[in-house]
GUPA-68771 format. One record per residue (C-alpha): residue number from 0; residue in one letter; x, y, z. Coordinates in nm, 3 decimals. Layout:
BEGIN
    n  res        u        v        w
  NUM    a        X        Y        Z
...
***
This chain:
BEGIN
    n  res        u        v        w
    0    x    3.536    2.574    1.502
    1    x    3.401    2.660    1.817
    2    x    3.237    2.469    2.145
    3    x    3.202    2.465    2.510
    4    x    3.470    2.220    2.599
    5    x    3.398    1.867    2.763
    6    x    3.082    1.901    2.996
    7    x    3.041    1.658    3.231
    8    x    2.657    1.543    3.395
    9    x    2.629    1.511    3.676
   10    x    2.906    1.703    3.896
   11    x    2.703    1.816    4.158
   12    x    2.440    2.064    4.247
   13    x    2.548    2.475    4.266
   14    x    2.420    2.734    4.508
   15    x    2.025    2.690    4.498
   16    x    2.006    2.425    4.234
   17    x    1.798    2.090    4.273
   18    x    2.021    1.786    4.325
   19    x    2.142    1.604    4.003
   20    x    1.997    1.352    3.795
   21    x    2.125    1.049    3.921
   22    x    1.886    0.807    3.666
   23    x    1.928    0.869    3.308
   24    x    1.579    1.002    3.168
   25    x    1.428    1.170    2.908
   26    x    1.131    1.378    2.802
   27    x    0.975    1.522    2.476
   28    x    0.689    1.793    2.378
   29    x    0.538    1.887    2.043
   30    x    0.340    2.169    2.026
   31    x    0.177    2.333    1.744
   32    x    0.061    2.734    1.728
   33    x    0.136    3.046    1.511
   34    x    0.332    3.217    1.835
   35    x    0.695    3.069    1.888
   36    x    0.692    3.203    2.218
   37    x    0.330    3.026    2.301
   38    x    0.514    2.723    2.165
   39    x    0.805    2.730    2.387
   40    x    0.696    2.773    2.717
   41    x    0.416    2.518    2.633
   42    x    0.682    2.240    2.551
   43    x    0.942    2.330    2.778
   44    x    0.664    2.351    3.047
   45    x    0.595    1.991    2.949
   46    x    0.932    1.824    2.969
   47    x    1.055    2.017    3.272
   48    x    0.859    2.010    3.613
   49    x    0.931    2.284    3.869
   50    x    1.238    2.183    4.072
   51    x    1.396    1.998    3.772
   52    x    1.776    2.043    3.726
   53    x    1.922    2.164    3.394
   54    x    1.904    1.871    3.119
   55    x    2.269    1.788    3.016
   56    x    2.099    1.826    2.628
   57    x    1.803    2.014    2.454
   58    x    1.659    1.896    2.134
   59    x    1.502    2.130    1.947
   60    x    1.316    2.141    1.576
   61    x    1.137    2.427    1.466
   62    x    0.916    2.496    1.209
   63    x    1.064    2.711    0.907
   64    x    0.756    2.913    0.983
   65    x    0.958    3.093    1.277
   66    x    1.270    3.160    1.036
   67    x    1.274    3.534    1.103
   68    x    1.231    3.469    1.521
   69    x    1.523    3.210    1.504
   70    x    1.765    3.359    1.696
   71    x    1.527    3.465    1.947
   72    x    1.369    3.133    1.936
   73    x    1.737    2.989    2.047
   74    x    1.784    3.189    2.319
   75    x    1.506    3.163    2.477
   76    x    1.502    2.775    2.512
   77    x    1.846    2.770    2.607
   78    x    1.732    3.008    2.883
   79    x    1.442    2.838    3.026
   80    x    1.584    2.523    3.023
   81    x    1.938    2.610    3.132
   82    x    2.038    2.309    2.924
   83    x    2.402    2.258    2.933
   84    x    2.412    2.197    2.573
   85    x    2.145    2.266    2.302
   86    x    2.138    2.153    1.926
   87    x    1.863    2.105    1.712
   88    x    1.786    2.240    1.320
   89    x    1.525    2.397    1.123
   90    x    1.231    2.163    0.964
   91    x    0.962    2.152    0.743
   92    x    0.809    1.905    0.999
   93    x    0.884    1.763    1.303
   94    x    0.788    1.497    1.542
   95    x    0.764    1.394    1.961
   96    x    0.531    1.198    2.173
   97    x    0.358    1.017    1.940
   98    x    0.242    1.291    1.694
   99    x    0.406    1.367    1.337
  100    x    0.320    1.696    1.210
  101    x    0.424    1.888    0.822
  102    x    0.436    2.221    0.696
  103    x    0.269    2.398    1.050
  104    x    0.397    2.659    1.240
  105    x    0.552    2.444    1.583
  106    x    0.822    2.269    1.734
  107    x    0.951    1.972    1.914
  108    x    1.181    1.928    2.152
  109    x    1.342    1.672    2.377
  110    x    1.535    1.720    2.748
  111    x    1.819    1.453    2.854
  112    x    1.911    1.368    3.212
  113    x    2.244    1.176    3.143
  114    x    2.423    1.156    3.450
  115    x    2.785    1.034    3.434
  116    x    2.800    1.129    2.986
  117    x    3.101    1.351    2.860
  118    x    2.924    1.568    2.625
  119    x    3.117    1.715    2.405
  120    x    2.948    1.993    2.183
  121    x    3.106    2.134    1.863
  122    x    3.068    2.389    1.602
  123    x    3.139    2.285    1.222
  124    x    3.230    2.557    0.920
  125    x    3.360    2.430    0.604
  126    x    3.672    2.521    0.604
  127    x    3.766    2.272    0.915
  128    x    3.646    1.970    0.700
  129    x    3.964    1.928    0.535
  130    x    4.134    1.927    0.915
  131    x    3.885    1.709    1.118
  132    x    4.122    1.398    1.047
  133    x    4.367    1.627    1.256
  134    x    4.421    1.490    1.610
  135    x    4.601    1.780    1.670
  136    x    4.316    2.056    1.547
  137    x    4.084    1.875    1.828
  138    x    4.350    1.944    2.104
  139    x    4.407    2.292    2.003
  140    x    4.091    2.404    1.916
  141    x    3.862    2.220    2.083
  142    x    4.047    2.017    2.336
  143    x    3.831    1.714    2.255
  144    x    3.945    1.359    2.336
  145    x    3.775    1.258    2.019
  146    x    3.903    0.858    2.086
  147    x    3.662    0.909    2.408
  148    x    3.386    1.017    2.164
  149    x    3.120    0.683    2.132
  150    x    2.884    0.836    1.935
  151    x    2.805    1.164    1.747
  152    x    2.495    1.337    1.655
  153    x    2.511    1.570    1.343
  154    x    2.294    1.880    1.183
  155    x    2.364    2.079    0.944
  156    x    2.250    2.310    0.709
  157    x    2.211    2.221    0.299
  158    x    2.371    2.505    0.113
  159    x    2.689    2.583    0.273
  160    x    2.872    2.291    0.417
  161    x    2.939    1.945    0.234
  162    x    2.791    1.737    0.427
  163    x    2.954    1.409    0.348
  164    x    3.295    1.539    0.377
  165    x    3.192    1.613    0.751
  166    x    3.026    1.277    0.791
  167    x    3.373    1.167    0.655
  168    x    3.584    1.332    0.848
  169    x    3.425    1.294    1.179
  170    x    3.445    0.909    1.093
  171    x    3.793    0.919    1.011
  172    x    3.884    1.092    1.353
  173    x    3.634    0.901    1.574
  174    x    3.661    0.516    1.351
  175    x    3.468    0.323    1.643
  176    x    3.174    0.570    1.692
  177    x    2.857    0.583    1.566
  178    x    2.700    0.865    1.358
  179    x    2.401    0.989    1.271
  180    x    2.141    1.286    1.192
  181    x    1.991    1.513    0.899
  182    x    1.979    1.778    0.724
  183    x    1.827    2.102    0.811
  184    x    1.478    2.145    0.596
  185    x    1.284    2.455    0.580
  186    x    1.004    2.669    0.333
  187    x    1.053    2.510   -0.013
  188    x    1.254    2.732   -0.264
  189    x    1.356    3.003    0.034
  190    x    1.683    2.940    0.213
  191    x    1.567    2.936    0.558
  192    x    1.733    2.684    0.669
  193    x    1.979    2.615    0.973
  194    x    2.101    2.490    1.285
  195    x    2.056    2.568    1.696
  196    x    2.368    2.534    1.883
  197    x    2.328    2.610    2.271
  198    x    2.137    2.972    2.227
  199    x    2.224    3.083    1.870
  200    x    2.111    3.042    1.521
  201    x    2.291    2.954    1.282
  202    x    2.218    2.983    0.886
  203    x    2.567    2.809    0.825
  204    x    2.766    2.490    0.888
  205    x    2.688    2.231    1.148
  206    x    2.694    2.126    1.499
  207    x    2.776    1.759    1.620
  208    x    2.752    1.691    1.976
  209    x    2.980    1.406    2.082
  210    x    2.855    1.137    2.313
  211    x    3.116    0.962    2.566
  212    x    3.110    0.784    2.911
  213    x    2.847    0.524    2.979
  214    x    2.623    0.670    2.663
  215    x    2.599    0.547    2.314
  216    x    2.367    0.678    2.037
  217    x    2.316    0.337    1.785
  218    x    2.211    0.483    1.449
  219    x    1.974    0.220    1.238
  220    x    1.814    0.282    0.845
  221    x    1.531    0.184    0.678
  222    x    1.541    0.288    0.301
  223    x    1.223    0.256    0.160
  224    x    1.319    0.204   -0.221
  225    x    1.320   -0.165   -0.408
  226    x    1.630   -0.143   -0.697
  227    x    1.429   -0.218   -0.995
  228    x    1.571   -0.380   -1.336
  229    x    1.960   -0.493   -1.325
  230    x    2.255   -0.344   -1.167
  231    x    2.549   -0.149   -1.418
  232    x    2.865   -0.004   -1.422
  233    x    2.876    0.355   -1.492
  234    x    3.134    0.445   -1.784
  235    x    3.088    0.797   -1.822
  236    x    3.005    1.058   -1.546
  237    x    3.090    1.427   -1.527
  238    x    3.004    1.634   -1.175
  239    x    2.666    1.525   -1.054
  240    x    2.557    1.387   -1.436
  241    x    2.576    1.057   -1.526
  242    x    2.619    0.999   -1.892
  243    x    2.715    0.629   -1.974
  244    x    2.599    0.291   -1.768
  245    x    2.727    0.016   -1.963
  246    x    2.865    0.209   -2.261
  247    x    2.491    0.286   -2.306
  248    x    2.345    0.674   -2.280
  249    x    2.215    0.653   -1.913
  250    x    1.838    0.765   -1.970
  251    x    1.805    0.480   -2.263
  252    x    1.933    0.260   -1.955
  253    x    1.654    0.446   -1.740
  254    x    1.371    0.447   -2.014
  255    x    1.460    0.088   -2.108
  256    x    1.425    0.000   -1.734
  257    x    1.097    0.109   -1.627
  258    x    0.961   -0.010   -1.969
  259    x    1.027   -0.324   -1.860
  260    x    0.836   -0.333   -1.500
  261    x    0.526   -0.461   -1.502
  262    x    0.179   -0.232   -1.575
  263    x    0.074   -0.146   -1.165
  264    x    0.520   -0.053   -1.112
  265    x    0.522    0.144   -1.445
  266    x    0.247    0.364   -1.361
  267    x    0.414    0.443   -1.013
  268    x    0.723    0.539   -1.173
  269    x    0.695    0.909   -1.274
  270    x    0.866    1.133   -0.956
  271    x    0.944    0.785   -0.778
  272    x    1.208    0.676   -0.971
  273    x    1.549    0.728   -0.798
  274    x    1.895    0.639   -0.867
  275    x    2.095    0.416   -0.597
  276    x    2.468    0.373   -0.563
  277    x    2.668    0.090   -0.468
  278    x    2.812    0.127   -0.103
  279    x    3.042   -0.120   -0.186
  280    x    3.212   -0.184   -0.493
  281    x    3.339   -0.568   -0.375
  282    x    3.014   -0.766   -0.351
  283    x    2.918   -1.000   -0.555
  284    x    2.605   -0.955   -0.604
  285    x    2.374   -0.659   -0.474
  286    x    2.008   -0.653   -0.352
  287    x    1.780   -0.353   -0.146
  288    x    1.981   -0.168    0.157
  289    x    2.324   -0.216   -0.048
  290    x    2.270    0.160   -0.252
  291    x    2.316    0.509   -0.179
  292    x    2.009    0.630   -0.263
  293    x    1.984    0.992   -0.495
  294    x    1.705    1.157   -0.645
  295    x    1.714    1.209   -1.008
  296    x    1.726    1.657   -1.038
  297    x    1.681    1.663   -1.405
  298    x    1.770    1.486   -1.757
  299    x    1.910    1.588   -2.035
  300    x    1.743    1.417   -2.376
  301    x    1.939    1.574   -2.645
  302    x    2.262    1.426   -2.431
  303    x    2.105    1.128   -2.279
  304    x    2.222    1.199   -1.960
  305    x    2.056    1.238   -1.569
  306    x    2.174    1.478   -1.337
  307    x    2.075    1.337   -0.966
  308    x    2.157    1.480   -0.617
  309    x    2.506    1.296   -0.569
  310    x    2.873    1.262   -0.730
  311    x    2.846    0.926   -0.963
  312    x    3.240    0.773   -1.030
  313    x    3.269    0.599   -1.388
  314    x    3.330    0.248   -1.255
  315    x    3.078    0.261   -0.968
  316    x    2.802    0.014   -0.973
  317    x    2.465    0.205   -1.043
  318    x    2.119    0.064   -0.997
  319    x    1.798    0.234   -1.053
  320    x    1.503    0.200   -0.740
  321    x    1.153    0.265   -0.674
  322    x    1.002    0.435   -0.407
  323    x    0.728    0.211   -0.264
  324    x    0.479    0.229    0.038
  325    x    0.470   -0.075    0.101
  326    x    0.817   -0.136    0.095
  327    x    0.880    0.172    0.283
  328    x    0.670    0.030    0.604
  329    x    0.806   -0.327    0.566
  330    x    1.160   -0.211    0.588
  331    x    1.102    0.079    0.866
  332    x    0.886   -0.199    1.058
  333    x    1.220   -0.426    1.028
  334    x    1.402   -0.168    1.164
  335    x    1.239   -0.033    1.452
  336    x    1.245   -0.396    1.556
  337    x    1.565   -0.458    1.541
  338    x    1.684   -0.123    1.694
  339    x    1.524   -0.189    1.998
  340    x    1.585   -0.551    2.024
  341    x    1.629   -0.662    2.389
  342    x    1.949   -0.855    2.279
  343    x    2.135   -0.566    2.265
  344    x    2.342   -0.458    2.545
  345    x    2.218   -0.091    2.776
  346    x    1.891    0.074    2.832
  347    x    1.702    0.238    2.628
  348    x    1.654    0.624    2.741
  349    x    1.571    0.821    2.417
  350    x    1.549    0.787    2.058
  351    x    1.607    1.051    1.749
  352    x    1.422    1.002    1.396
  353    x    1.519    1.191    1.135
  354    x    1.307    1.116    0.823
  355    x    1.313    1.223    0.438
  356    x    1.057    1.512    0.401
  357    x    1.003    1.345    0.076
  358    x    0.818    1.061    0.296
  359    x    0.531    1.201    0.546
  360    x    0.177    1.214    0.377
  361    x    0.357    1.252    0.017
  362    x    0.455    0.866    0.027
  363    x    0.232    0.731    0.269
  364    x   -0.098    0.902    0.207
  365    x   -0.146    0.985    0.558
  366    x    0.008    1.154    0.825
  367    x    0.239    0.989    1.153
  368    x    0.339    0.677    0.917
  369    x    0.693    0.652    1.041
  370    x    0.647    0.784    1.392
  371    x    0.323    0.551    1.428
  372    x    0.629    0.251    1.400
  373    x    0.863    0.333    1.584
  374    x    0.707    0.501    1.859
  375    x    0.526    0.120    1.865
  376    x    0.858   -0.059    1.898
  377    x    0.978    0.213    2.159
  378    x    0.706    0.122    2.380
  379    x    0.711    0.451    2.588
  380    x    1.006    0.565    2.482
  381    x    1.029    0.946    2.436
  382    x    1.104    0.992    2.088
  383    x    1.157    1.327    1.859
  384    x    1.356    1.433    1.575
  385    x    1.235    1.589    1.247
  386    x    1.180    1.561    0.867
  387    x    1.534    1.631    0.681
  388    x    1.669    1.719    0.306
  389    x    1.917    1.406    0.392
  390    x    1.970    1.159    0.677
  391    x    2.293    1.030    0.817
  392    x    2.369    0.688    0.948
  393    x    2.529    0.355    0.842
  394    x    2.573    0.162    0.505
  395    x    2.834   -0.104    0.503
  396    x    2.989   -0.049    0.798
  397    x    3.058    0.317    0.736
  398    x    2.825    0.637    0.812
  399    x    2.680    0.826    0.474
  400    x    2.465    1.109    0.378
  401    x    2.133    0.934    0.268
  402    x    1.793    1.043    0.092
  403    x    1.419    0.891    0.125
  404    x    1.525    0.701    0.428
  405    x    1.401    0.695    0.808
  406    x    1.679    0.698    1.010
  407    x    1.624    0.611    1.396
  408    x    1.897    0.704    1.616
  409    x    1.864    0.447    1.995
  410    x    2.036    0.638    2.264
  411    x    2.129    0.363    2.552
  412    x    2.299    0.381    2.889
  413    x    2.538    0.118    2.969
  414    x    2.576    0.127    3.326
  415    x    2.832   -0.131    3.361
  416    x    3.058    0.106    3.142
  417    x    3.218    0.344    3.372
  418    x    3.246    0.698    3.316
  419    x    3.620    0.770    3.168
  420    x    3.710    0.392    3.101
  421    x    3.728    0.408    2.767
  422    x    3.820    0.749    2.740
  423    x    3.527    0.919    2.771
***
């Protein structure tokens, strides 16, 4: 585990540098062409004016179409920027100002003025999941008040780090912050995915930047999927398979449940169908936004099982869902609402979308559905983030790894919190 220890906006101006922010602000750039290079210094060009100081952060996506340039890619940005801390990830589309863009050679990125923040940037392997509930692994390592951390903002890559068991453990060190963020995409069936951590590549792990002082980062989720039929205990599951709901072989339960939607859901079902799992085991009754969504990988008809992109537990209430357009854009419309409701406290500098890159055009039949809504609620609010092989943010009062959601991530400045009173 690696990082750059607690940075601090803010702190004053050195030799030759223009004074320091001293009004949060933020500013994003998309910008589409076959040169990464051409790319850059177009975006950076538009989200940092001559005489600008450093941003304390640089957001960066970039299109899987750069893979081989990556490292170069991550060093250059870091260098015309000077950002004091840069993370960002790999994606098979990507989205800022407005425009939502898939499977083009580009990138997006986003600069933050946060004067006054504690910014606390770290590097993630596997083998420190199993310690992140360590208080003393933070001091040692890291030296990271991670009780001054309010929120955190996660990447990571899909092959080589679980990421639940870091969603887990950052939640179990940090219980009052928020968390949220995706999954690295890239080309589909090539590994080229990864994350950008201040100016290097990285094809393993993750990064989480941590998000203190008067700062917070409030993650919201809209799911997109309707649970369809009843919802069943699962009494036989083995790895990733289920095998019995209800003492039943799981794909009668799944045949026997879209057989029984009516003709216009039926003939959606094929590729929408998706399996959701109960958050929480201790309600009494369950209805959309209470599941874990997973997509169903394969089935297995001689054994009656489904294999789906999750760990089922026998016992664990199971529900099948449907993806639905309609229900997609009712729920993100929701959303966007209420995360940028004026009741809640701070305001609003920046937002972060990470999105299912199994939504886009292939749900929606057209492209810039989901930034369309929220860059409607954000009224001017720069906005980027990217399209993601999982999202993370809340369910139940606990952060999770999702699938087929949008999840919109409000960063707000509270300036009657001051900087280092609640340990930040």
């Amino acid at each position: 585990m690696t990082h750059a220890g607690d940075r601090e906006s803010g702190v004053g101006p050195g030799p030759g540098l223009a004074e320091p922010e001293t009004v949060p602000r933020a500013a994003s750039a998309l910008v589409l062409h076959e040169s990464w290079a051409v790319a850059l210094e177009h975006a950076t060009d538009q989200v940092m004016a001559p005489g600008d100081p450093a941003p304390d952060v640089l957001l960066l996506f970039a299109s899987a179409a750069y893979a081989a340039d990556f490292p170069q890619l991550a060093r250059a940005a870091r260098r015309r920027t000077g950002a004091r801390a840069m993370i960002g990830c790999s994606a098979s589309g990507f989205l800022a100002s407005g425009i939502e863009v898939e499977d083009q050679p580009g990138l997006a990125v986003m600069a933050w003025w946060l004067p006054g923040a504690r910014l606390y940037p770290v590097r993630l392997h596997q083998e420190h999941i199993g310690r992140l509930g360590d208080a003393a692994l933070w001091r040692e390592v890291n030296d990271i008040p991670v009780d001054g951390v309010n929120s955190w903002l996660v990447f990571a890559e899909p092959f080589r780090i679980d990421a639940q068991a870091l969603i887990q453990g950052l939640q179990h060190c940090s219980p009052s912050a928020t968390i949220m963020g995706g999954i690295a995409s890239g080309m589909v069936g090539e590994r080229t995915s990864g994350v950008f951590f201040d100016d290097v590549f990285y094809e393993e792990g993750g990064i989480a930047l941590g998000i203190g002082g008067p700062f917070t980062l409030s993650p919201h989720v809209s799911q997109g999927c309707d649970p369809i039929g009843e919802s069943w205990t699962i009494t036989e599951a083995e790895h990733n398979t289920l095998i019995g709901i209800s003492n039943r072989p799981a794909l009668e339960l799944l045949q026997a449940t879209i057989n029984g939607l009516p003709p216009e859901r039926r003939e959606r079902a094929p590729n929408n169908v998706v399996v959701g799992l109960a958050g929480d085991e201790y309600r009494d009754r369950f209805q959309r936004g209470d599941f874990v969504v997973r997509g169903i990988l394969g089935i297995d008809p001689k054994r009656g099982s489904i294999a789906i992109g999750g760990v089922p537990r026998t016992g664990q209430t199971v529900q099948f869902h449907l993806r639905d357009a309609r229900c997609a854009s009712h729920d993100l419309a929701q959303m966007t609402r209420a995360a940028t409701s004026r009741s809640a406290s701070g305001t609003i500098v920046a937002a972060v979308l990470c999105t299912c890159d199994g939504r886009g055009q292939a749900l929606f039949g057209r492209p810039g559905h989901d930034t369309d809504l929220a860059s409607a609620a954000l009224n001017g609010v720069p906005l980027a983030g990217a399209f993601c092989l999982g999202e993370i943010g809340p369910l139940g009062g606990r952060a999770v790894l999702h699938g087929f959601t949008a999840t919109l991530g409000v960063l707000r400045h509270h300036p009657e919190r001051v900087p280092g009173s609640d340990g930040g």
